[in-house]
N, C-alpha and C positions, 0 to 999 in steps of 0.2 A: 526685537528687543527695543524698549526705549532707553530714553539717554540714562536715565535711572536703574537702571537693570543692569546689574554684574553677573561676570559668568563666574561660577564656581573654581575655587583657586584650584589650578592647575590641569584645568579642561581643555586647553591647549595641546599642553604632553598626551592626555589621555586620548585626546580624538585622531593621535597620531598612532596609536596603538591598535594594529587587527584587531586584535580580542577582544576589545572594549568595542572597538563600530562593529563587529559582526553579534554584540549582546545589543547595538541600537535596533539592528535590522532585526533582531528578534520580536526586539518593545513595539516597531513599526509593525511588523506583521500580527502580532499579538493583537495591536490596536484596531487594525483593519478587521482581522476577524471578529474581534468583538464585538467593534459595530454593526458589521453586519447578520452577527449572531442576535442582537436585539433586535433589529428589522424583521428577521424572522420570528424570535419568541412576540413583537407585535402584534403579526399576521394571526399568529396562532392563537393569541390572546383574543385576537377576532371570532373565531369560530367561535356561533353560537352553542353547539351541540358538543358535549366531550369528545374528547380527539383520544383515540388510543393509538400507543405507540409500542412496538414489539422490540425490546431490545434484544439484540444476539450477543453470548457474551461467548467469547473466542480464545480460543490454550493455542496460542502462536506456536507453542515447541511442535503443533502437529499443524503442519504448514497447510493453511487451505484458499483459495482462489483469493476470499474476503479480507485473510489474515492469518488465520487459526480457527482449528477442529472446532465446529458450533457446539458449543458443549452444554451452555445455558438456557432458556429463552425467560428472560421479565415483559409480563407485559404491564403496561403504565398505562392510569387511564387520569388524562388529565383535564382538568379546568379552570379556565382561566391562567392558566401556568402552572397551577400546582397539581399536587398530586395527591390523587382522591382517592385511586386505589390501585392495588397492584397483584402480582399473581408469580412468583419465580416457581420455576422449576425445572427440572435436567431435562435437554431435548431426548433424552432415552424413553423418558415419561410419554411425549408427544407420539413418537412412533410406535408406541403399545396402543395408540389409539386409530393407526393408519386401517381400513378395512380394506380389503380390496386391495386390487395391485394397481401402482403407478408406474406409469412406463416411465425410466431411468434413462440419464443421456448413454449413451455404446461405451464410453469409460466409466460408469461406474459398474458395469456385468465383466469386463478386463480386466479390472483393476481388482477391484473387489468383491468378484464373485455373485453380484446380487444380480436377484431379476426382477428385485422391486425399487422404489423410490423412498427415500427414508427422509424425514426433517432434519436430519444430521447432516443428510450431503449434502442440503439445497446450496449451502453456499461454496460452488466451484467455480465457478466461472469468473472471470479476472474483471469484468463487469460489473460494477455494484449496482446498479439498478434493474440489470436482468435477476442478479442473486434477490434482490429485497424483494423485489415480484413473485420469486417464486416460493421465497418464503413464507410473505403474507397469504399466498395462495393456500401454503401446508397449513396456516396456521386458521387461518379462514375456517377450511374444508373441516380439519379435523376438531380443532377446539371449538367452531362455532361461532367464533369472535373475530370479527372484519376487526384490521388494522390501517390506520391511515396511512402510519410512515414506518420507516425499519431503519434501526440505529446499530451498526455495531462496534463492541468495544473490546479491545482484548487483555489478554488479562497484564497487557502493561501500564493499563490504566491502573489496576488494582495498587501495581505496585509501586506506582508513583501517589496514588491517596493513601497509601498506608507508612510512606515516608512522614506524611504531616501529621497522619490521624493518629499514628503508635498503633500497638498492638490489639486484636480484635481474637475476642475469644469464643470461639462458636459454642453450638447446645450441647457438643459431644465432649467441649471443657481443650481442644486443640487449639494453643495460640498464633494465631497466623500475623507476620509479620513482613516486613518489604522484602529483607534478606532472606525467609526461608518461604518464601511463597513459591520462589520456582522450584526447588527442591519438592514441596509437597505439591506440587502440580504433578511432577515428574514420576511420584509415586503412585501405583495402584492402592485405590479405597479399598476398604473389605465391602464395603458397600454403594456399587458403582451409580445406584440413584439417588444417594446422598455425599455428593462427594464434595472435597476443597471449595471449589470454586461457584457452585452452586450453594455450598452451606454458607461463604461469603457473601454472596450477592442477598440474599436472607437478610443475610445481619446489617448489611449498608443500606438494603432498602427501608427497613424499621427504621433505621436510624433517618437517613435520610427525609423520611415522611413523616418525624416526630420534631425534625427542626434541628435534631441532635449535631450535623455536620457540618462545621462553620461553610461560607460561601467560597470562603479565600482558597482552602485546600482544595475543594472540590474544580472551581475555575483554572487553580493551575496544574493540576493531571490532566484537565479536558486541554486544556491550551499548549501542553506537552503534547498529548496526544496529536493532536492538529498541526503543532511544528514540527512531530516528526511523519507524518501523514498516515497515521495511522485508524483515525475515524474515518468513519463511513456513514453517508447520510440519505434517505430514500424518503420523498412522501408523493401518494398516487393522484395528489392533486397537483396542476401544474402549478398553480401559483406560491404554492408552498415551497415545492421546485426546485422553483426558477429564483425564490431569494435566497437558498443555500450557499454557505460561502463557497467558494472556487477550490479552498484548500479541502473542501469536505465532500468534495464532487469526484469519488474516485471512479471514475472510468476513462479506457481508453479513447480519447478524441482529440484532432486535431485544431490544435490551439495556436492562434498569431506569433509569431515572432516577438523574441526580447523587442518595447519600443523604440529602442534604439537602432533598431535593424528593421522595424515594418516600413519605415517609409520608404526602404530601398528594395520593393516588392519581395523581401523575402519568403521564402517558400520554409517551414520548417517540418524538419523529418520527425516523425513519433515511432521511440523501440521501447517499447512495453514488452517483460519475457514475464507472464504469470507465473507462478509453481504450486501445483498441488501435493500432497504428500498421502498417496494411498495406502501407506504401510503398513496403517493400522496400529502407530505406534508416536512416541513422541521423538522421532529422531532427531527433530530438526532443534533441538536442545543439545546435541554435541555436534550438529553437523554447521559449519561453517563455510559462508560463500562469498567470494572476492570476484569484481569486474576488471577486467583488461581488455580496453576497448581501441582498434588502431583502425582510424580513418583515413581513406588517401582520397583527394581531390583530383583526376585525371586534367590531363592538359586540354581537354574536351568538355570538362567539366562534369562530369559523372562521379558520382561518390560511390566508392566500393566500402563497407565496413567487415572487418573480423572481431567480432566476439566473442571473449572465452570469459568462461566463467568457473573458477576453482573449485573444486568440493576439497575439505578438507577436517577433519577429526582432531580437531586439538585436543580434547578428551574423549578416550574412547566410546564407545558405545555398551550395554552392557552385553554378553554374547545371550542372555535369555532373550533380547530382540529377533524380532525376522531378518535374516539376513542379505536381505535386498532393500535398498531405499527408494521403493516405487515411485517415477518422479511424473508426474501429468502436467504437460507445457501449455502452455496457449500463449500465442507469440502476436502480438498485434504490432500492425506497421503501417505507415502512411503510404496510400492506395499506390503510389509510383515508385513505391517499394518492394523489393521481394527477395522471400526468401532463394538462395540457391544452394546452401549445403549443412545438412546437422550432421556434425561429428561428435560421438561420444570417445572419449580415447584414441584418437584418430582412425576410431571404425564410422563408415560411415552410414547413416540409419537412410534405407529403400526410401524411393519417392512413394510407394505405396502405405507406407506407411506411417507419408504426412498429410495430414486434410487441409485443406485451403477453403475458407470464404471469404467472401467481398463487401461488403456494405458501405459505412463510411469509412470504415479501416477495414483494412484488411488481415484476416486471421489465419494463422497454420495453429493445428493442434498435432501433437506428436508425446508417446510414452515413452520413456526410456530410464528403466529400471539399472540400480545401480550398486554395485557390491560396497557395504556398510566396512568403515573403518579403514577404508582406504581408499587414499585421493583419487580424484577424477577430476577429466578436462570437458566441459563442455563449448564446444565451437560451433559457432554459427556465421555463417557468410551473408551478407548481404551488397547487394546491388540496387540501384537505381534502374527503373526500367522507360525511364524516361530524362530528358534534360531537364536536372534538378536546377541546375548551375547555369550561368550562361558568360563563360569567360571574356566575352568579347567586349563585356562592360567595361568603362573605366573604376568603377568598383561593384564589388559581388561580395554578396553574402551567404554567410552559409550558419545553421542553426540546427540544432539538435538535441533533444528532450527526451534524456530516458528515465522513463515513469518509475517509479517506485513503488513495489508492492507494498500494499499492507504488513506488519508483523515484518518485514524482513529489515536486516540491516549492516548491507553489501556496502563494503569500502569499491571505489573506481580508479584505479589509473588507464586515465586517457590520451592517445596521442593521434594526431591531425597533422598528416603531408599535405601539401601542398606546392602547386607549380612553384618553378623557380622564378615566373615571371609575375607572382603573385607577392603581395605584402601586405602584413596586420595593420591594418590602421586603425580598429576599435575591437576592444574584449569585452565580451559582458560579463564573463567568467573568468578569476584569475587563472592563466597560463602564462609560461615560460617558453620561450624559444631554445630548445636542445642542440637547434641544429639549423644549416640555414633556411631551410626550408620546415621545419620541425615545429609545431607546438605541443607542449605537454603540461599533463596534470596530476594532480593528485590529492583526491580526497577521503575524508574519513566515510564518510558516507555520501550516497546519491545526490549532486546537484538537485536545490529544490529549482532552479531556473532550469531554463535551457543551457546549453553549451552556444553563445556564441560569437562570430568573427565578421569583421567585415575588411574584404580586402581590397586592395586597390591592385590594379591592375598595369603593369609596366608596357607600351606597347610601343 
């Protein structure tokens, strides 16, 4: 500021207020992405040739790897930034056009009974660039039409542009609106290849390619969507890529330590729990999920964690549903991580009956099916299987990042033991000491940072 420049009266009080700095860190982050969301419409603005893009548009109430049930597909074909032409229609449509069989991953013949591959499933996998891959593949194969990149949105997008836009009346004369949009999602169509959300995406893309929908509305549902991590972003050219922002880069991968703790060779842990929902139904619209996370730091330095995660029905379910909430895991963890025990109900699920692979993280898949309208404990144990920690330091840090699915939106309380000959000397995340050796947390939803501590050592 220069010497002419005043601050706005009473910006002092305000900057002392949580709520007001956790709406700057929003502006901040918003800023970042946006920038580097023009870097990339640049790039794109470069290609000579029209880029098509395959949007997936996703019903979160039916929880799947990406977000929610692929219910939609728009494909976008664009140039120079705009949009020249476009194609929606129900992925039910696309699978009338599958010949021939697709060999299917082993959960989806378990889960749901199929022995073929459908464009419906493609997106299971808690990976969003093995799911865009395999999408553009279906969508390739079957339609004919190669896709550059694969965008998906779900349908909380919708219902944040329909706060701004008001109400939108489809061809069948139904007005869809922010507030009954989940309701009419949650409803069976009489006509399931014309349904809600499809007849929507119709109406916003005319609109949208007629100029009809101001800029403002539409940037702040994308930029919602993005603050709360629920876009997804794919394209099969690296350089395309590799300029996607960070926030729209949903896959499991280990990421640097908060800066405030890389310089003190931090190592950070990555727990990623995917959840699919095989049920065939939209449970995941009364079914509610809470995290309790307790971390102990041995005096060796090894990190033990216990995970449980609540199920719980604050509104019933209806009893016409299937009465099992068929739940498909994929648990990703950093490589000197590992799983040692899944409890459902404090039963605990065979080691035969969890798969493990290795790559840059490391993955368990495991099913476990669970009786609808009534709570359930899910626990999971984890270990260290290596020195994460190295206590002998005069300070040690410890950091930990649990990713956030798409479509979901799990509250966490967290707590972190620690030796008694340890002490907090930096937080990057607000915590509370409960105890003397104790920190704890609690938030409404998933840390978008890491969780972390850096401690000094008494010796």
């Amino acid at each position: 500021l220069t010497n002419q420049s005043k601050l706005p009266f009473g910006i002092k009080t305000r900057l002392q207020d949580p709520a007001f700095l956790s709406q700057i860190q929003v502006l901040k982050k918003q800023l970042y992405s946006g920038t580097s969301l023009v870097d990339l419409l640049q790039k794109i603005s470069q290609k000579k040739e029209p880029l098509k893009i395959l949007v997936m548009v996703q019903d979160e109430n039916e929880l799947r790897g990406s977000g929610g049930f692929l219910n939609t597909a728009i494909q976008i074909t664009l140039i120079n930034n705009k949009i020249t032409d476009y194609q929606v229609e129900p992925a039910l449509s696309i699978d009338k056009l599958i010949d021939g069989r697709v060999e299917p991953p082993k959960i989806i013949n378990i889960a749901l009974g199929q022995n073929n591959w459908f464009f419906r499933d493609t997106n299971l996998n808690g990976s969003f660039p093995e799911t865009a891959a395999q999408a553009a593949w279906f969508y390739n194969r079957f339609k004919n039409t190669p896709v550059a990149g694969v965008l998906a949105l779900n349908s909380s997008f919708f219902k944040s542009l329909l706060k701004d836009l008001g109400p939108q009346t489809l061809p069948n004369g139904q007005m869809v609106t922010a507030d009954n949009l989940p309701i009419l999602l949650s409803s069976l169509t009489v006509d399931p290849q014309n349904d809600i959300l499809t007849s929507l995406s119709e109406n916003l893309m005319a609109k949208l390619k007629l100029g009809e929908i101001p800029f403002i509305p539409l940037a702040r549902a994308l930029f919602k969507e993005i603050e709360d991590q629920n876009l997804s972003l794919w394209f099969d050219s690296a350089d395309l890529e590799s300029s996607i922002p960070q926030e729209i880069v949903q896959k499991p991968e280990i990421i640097p330590c908060h800066p405030q703790l890389y310089v003190f060779d931090c190592k950070q842990d990555l727990i990623y729990l995917n959840e699919n929902n095989l049920s065939i139904n939209k449970l995941n619209l009364y079914l509610r999920r809470d995290q309790t996370h307790q971390v102990e730091i041995s005096n060796a330095g090894e990190v033990s964690y216990n995970l449980n995660y609540q199920y719980t029905y604050p509104v019933p379910a209806p009893n016409n549903l299937n009465q099992a909430y068929n739940a498909y895991y994929q648990l990703y963890l950093s490589p000197w991580l590992k799983l040692k025990t899944v409890l459902l109900d404090e039963k605990e699920l065979l080691p035969s009956q969890i798969s493990e692979s290795t790559a840059m993280v490391r993955k368990y898949d495991f099913y476990l099916p669970q009786t609808i309208n009534q709570s359930h404990n899910l626990n999971l144990k984890i270990v260290s299987n290596s020195d994460n920690q190295n206590s002998k330091k005069t300070q040690t840090p410890y950091s930990v990042y649990f990713q956030k699915q798409p479509g979901t939106n799990d509250s966490l309380k967290f707590e972190l033991k620690y030796p008694l000959f340890f002490s907090p000397k930096l937080l990057t995340t607000p915590l509370q000491n409960s105890a003397s050796n104790t920190l704890t947390g609690s938030f409404k939803t998933l840390p978008r940072e890491a969780i972390g501590v850096l401690f000094k050592s008494a010796w």
